[in-house]
DRENBA-660382 format. One record per residue (C-alpha): residue number from 1; residue in three letters; x, y, z. Coordinates in nm, 2 decimals. Each point is the difference from the previous one (the first is absolute). Example, Ala and Ser with C-alpha at 12.3 -4.5 7.8 and 13.67 -1.06 7.14 Angstrom:
BEGIN
pos->1 | code->Ala | x->1.23 | y->-0.45 | z->0.78
pos->2 | code->Ser | x->0.14 | y->0.34 | z->-0.07
# end
This chain:
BEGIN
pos->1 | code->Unk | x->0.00 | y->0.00 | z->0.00
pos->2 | code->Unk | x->0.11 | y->0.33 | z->-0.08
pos->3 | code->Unk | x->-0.11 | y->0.37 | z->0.10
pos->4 | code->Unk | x->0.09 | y->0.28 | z->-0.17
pos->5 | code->Unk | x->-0.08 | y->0.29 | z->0.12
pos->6 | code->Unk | x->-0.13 | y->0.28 | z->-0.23
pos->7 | code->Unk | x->-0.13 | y->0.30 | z->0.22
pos->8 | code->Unk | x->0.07 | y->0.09 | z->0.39
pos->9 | code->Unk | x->0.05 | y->0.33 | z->0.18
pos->10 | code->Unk | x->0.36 | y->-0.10 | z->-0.05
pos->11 | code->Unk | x->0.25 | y->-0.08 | z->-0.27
pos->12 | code->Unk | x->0.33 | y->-0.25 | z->0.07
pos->13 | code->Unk | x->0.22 | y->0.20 | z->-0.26
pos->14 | code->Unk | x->0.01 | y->0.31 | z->-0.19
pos->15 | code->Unk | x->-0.14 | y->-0.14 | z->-0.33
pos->16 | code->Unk | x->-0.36 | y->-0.06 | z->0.17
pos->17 | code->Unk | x->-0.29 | y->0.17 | z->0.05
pos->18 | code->Unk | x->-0.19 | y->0.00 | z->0.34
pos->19 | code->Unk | x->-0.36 | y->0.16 | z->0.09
pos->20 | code->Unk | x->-0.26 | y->-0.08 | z->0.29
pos->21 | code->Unk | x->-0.13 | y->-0.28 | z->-0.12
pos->22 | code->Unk | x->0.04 | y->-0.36 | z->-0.05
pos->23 | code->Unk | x->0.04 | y->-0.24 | z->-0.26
pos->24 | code->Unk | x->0.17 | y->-0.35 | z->-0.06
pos->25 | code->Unk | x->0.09 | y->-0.24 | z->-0.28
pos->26 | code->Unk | x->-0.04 | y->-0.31 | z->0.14
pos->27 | code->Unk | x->0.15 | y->-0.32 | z->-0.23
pos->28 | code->Unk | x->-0.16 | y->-0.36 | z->0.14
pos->29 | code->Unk | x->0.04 | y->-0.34 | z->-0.15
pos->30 | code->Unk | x->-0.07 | y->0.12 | z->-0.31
pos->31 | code->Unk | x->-0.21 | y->0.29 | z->0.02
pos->32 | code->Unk | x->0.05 | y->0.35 | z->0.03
pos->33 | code->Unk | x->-0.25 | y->0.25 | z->0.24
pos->34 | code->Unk | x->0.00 | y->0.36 | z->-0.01
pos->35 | code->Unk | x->-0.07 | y->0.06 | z->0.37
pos->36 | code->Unk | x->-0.13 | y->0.41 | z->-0.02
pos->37 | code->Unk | x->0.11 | y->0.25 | z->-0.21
pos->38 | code->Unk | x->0.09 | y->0.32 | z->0.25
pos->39 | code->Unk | x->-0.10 | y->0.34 | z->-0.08
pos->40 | code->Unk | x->0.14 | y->0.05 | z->-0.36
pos->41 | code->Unk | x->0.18 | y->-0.09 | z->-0.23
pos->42 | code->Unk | x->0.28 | y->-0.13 | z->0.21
pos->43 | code->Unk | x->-0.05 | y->-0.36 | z->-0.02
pos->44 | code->Unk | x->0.03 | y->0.03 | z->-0.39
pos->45 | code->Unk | x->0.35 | y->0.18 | z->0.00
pos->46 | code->Unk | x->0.12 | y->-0.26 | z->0.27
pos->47 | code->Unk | x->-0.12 | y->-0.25 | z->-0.16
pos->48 | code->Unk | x->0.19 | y->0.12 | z->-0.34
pos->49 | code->Unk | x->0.31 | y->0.09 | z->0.18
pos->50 | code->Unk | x->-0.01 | y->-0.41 | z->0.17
pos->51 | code->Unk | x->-0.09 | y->-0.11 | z->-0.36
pos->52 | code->Unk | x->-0.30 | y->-0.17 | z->0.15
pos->53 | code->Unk | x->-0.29 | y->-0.01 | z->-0.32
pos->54 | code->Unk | x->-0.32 | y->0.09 | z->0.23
pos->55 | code->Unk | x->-0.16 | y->-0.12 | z->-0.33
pos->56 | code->Unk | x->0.10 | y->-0.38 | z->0.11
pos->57 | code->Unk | x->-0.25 | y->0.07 | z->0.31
pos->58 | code->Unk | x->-0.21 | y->-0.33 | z->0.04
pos->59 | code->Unk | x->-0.22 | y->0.21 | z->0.27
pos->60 | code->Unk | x->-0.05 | y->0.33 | z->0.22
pos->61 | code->Unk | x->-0.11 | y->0.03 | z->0.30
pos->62 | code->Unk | x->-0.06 | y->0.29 | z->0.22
pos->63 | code->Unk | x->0.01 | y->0.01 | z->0.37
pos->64 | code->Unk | x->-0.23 | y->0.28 | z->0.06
pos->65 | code->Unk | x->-0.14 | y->0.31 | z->-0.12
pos->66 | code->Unk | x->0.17 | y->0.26 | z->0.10
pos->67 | code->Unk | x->0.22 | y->0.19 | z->-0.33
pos->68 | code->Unk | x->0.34 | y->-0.05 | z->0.15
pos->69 | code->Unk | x->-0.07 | y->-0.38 | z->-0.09
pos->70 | code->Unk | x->-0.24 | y->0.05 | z->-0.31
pos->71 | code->Unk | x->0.03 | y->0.33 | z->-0.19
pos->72 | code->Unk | x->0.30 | y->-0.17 | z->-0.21
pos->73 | code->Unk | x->-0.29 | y->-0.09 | z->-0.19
pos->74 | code->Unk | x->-0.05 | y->0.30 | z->-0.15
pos->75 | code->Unk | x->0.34 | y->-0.03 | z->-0.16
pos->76 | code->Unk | x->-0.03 | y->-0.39 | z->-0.08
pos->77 | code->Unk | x->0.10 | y->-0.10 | z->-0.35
pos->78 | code->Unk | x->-0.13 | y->-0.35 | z->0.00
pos->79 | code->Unk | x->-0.18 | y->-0.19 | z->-0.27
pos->80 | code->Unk | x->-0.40 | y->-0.01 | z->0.09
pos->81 | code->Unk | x->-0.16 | y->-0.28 | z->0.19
pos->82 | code->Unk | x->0.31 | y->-0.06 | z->0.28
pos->83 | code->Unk | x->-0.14 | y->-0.15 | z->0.27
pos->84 | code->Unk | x->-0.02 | y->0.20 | z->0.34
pos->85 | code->Unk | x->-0.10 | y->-0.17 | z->0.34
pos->86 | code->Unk | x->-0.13 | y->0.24 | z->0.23
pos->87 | code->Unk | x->-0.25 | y->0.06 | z->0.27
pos->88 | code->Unk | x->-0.34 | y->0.15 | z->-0.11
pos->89 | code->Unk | x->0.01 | y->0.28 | z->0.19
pos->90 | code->Unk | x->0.32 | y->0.15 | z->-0.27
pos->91 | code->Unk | x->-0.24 | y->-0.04 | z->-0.30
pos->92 | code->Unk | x->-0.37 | y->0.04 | z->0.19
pos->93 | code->Unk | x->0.12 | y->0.28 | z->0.28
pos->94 | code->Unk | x->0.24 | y->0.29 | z->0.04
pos->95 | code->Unk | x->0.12 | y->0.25 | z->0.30
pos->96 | code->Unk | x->-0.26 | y->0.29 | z->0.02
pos->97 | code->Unk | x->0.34 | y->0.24 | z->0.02
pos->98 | code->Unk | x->-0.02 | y->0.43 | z->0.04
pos->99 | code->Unk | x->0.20 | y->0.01 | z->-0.32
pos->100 | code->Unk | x->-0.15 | y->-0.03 | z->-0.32
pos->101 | code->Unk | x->0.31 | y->-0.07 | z->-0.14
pos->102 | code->Unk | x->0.05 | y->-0.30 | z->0.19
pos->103 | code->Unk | x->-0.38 | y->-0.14 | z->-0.05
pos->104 | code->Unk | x->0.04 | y->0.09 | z->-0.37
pos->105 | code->Unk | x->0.32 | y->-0.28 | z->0.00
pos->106 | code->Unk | x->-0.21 | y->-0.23 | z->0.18
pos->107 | code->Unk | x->-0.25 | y->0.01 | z->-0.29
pos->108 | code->Unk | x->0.23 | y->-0.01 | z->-0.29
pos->109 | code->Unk | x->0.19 | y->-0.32 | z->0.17
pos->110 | code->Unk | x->-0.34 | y->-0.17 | z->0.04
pos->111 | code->Unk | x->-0.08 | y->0.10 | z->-0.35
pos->112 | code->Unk | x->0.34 | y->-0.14 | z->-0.15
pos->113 | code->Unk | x->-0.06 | y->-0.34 | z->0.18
pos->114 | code->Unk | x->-0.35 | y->-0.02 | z->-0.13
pos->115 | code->Unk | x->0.14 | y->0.10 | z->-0.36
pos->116 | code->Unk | x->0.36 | y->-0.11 | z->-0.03
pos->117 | code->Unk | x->-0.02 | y->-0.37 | z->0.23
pos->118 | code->Unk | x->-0.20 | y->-0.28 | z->0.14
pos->119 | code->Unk | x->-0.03 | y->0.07 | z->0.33
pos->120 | code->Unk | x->-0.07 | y->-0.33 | z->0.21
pos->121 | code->Unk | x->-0.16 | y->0.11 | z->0.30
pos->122 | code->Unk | x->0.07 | y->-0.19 | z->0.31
pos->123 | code->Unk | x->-0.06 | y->-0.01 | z->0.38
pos->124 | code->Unk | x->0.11 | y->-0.31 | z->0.11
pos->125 | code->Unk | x->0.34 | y->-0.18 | z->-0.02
pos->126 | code->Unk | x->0.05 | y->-0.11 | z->-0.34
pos->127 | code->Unk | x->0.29 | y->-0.23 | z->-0.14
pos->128 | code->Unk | x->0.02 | y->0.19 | z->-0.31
pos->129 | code->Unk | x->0.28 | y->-0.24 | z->-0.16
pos->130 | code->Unk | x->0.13 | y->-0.28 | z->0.19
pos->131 | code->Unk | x->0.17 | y->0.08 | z->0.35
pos->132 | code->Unk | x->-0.08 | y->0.37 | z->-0.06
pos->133 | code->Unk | x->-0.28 | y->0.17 | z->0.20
pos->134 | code->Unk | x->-0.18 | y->0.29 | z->0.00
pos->135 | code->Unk | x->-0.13 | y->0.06 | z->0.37
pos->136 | code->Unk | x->-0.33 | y->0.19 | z->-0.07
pos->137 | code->Unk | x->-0.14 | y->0.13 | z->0.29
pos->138 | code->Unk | x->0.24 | y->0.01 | z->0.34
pos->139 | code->Unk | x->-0.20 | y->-0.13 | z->0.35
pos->140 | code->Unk | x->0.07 | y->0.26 | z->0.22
pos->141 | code->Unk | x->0.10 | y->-0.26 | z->0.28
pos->142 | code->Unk | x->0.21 | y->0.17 | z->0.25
pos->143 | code->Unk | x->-0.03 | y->0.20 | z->0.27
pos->144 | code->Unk | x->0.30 | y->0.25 | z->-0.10
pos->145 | code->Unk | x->-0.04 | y->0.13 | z->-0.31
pos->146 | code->Unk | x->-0.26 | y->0.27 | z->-0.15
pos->147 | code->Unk | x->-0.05 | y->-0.18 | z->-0.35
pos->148 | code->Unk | x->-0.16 | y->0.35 | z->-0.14
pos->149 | code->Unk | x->0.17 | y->0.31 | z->-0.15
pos->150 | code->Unk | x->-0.13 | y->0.26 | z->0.29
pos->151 | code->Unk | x->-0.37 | y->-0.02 | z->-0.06
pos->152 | code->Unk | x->0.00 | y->-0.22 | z->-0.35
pos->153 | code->Unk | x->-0.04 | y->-0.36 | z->0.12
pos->154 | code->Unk | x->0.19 | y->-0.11 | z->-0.34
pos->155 | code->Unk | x->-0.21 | y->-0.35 | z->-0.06
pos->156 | code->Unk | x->0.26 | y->0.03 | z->-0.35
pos->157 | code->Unk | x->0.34 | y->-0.03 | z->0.18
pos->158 | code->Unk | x->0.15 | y->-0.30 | z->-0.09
pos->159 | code->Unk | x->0.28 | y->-0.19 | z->-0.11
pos->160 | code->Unk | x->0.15 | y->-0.27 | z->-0.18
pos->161 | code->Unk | x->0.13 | y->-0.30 | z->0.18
pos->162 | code->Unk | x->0.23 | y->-0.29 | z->-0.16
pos->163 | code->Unk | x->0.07 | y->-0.36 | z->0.11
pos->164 | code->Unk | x->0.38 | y->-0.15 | z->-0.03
pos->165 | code->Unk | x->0.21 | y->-0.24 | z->0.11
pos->166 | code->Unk | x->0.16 | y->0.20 | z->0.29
pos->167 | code->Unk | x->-0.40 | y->0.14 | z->0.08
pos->168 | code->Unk | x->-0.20 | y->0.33 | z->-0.04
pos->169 | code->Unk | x->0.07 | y->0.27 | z->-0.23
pos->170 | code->Unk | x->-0.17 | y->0.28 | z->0.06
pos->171 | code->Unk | x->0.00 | y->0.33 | z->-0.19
pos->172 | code->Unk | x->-0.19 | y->0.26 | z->0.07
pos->173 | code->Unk | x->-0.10 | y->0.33 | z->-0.09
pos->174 | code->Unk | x->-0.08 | y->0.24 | z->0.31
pos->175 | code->Unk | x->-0.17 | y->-0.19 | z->0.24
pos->176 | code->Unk | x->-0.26 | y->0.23 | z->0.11
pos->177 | code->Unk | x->-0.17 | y->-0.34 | z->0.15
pos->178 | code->Unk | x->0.31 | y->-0.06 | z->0.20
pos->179 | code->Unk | x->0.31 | y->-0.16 | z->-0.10
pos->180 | code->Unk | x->-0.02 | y->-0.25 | z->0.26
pos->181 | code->Unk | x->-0.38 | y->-0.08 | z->-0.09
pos->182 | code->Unk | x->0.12 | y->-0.06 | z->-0.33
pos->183 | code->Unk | x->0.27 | y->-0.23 | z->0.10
pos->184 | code->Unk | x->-0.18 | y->-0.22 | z->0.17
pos->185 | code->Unk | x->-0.30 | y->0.00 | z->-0.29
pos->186 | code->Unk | x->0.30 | y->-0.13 | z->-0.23
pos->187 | code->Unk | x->0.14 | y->-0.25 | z->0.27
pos->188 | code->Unk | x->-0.35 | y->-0.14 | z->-0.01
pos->189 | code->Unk | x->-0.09 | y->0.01 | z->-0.37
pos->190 | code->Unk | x->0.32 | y->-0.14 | z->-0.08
pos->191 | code->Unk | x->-0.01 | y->-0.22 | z->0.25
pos->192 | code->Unk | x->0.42 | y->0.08 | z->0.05
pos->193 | code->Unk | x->0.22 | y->0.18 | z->0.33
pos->194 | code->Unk | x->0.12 | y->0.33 | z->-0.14
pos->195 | code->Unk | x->0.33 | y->0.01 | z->-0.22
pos->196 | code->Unk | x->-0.05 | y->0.35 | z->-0.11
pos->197 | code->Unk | x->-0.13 | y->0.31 | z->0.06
pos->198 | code->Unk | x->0.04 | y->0.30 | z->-0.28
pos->199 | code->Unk | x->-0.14 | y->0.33 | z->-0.07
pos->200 | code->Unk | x->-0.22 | y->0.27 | z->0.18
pos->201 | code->Unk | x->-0.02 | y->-0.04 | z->0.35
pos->202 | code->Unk | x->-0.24 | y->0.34 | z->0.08
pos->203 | code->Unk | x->0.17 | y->0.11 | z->0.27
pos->204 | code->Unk | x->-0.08 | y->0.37 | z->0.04
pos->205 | code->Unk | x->0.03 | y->0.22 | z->0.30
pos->206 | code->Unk | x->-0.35 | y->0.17 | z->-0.04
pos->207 | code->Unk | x->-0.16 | y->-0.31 | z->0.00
pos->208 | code->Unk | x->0.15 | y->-0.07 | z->0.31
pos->209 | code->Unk | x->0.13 | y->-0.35 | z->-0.11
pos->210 | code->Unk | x->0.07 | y->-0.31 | z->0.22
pos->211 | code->Unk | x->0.35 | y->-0.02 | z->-0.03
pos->212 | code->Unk | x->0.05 | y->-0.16 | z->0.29
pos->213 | code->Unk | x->-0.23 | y->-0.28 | z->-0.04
pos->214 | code->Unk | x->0.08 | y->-0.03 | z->-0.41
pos->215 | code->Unk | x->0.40 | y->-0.05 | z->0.15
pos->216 | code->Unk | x->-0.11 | y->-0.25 | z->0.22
pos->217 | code->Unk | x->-0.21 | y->-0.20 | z->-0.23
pos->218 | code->Unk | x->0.26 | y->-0.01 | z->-0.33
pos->219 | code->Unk | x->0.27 | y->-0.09 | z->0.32
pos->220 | code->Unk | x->-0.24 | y->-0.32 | z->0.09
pos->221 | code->Unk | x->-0.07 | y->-0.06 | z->-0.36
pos->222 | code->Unk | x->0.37 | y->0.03 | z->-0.07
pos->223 | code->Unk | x->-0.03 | y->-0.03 | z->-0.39
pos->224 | code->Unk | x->0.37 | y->-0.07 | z->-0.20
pos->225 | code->Unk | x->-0.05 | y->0.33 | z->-0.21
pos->226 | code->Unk | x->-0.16 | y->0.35 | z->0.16
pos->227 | code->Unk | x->0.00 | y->0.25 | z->-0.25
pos->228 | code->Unk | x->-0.25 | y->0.29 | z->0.15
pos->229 | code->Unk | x->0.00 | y->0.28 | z->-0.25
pos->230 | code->Unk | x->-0.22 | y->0.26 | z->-0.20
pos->231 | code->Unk | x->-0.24 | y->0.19 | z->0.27
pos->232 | code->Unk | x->0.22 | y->-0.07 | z->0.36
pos->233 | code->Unk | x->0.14 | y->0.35 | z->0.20
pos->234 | code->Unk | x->0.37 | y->-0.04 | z->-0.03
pos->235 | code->Unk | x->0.03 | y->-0.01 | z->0.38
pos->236 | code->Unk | x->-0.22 | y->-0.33 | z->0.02
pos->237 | code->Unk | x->0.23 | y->-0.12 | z->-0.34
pos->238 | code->Unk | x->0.32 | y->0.03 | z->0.25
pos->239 | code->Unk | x->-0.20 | y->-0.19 | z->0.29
pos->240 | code->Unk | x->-0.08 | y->-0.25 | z->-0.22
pos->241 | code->Unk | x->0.39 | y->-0.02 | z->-0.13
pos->242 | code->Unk | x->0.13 | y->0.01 | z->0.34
pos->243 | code->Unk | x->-0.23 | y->-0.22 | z->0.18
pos->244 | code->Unk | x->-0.07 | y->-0.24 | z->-0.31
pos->245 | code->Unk | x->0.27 | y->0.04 | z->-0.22
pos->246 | code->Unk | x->-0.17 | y->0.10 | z->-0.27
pos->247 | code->Unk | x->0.11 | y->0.18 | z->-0.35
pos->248 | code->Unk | x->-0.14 | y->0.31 | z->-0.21
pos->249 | code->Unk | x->-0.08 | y->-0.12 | z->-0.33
pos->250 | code->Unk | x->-0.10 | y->0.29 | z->-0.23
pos->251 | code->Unk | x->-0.08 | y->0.03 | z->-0.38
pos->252 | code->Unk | x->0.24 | y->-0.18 | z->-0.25
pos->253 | code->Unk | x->0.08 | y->-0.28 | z->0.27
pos->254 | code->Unk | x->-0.05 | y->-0.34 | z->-0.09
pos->255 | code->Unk | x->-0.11 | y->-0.28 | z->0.26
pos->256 | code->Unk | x->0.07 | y->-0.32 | z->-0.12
pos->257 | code->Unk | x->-0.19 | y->-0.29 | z->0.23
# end
């Protein structure tokens, strides 16, 4: 398995290009997943400058709704009918948002799915090729984390989960349900311990995040590979390197599993 990663609020060299967003070229057994596609057009020069074809994309699949995961789209170049997998909610539902800029982009992106894709709308854990899962709709089933974006209760949040020899992938987006929550909704779906953990973490101060309790749990879980990344303060970044041992991974690093 390989990750490459094409947009993160950070770049691993001076040739890259880095935005708030997320998005991740994921190579499995065969297939290839665009995971997101950021804010822009991002994903498309990283993906040029790694000479990755985002052409050769068996699927997309989104993690959520909000644009620093989907507004790529305006900016896709893909042939028409590309599958997506994606909750409901990002094709049904938008963000009521004071900008009308910002509910504008959420129209034109549901627009361009409708149009450009074939959007496969899902809410529960599907094995969308074999040992590859898309996690649908997260339980909410512990007692630490909020698993809503401040009043939003974010039934779309998701992730996508894969199943190896050494156990659980998981990848996820921004894991407004709770990374944890989503951790152990891919330990049960795949039916695997956790081997790795990459991607978004949503660790942000004025959400007043568990930290403490989301350290403990990953320190219990003990996955091989802890790559916390995207929307994580930098102070709760270096907890997790000092208390962990984990790594920053940023856009134009490859993770090879």
């Amino acid at each position: 398995m390989k990750i490459t990663l094409l947009c993160e609020n950070s770049v691993c060299g001076m040739r890259w290009r880095a935005e708030w967003g997320f998005s991740a070229f994921i190579e499995f057994r065969g297939k290839n997943i665009l995971f997101d596609t950021g804010y822009s057009d991002v994903y498309r020069f990283n993906a040029e400058l790694a000479g990755i074809d985002l052409q050769t994309a068996d699927f997309l699949a989104l993690s959520h709704i909000h644009r620093d995961h989907t507004r790529g789209l305006l900016h896709h170049r893909f042939e028409a009918g590309k599958p997506v997998l994606c909750h409901p909610r990002v094709l049904e539902e938008a963000p009521e948002m004071d900008d009308e800029t910002e509910n504008a982009d959420y129209a034109r992106i549901q627009e361009i799915l409708k149009r450009d894709f074939e959007p496969r709308l899902l809410t529960t854990a599907t094995e969308f090729v074999p040992d590859a899962f898309f996690l649908g709709e997260i339980p909410r089933a512990n007692g630490f984390e909020r698993g809503a974006y401040f009043d939003d209760p974010m039934p779309d949040d998701t992730a996508l989960a894969f199943r190896s020899d050494k156990g659980a992938i998981v990848v996820a987006g921004c894991s407004h349900a709770g990374i944890c929550n989503i951790c152990d909704h891919a330990k049960h779906v795949t039916g695997q311990d956790l081997y790795a953990v990459v991607g978004g973490f949503h660790l942000l101060h004025d959400e007043e995040p568990p930290v403490d309790e989301t350290i403990a749990y990953f320190r219990e879980q003990n996955p091989d590979i802890l790559l916390p990344m995207h929307c994580v303060e930098f102070d709760i970044l270096a907890r997790f390197h000092s208390e962990l041992g984990t790594e920053k991974f940023a856009a134009g690093d490859v993770i090879d599993l």
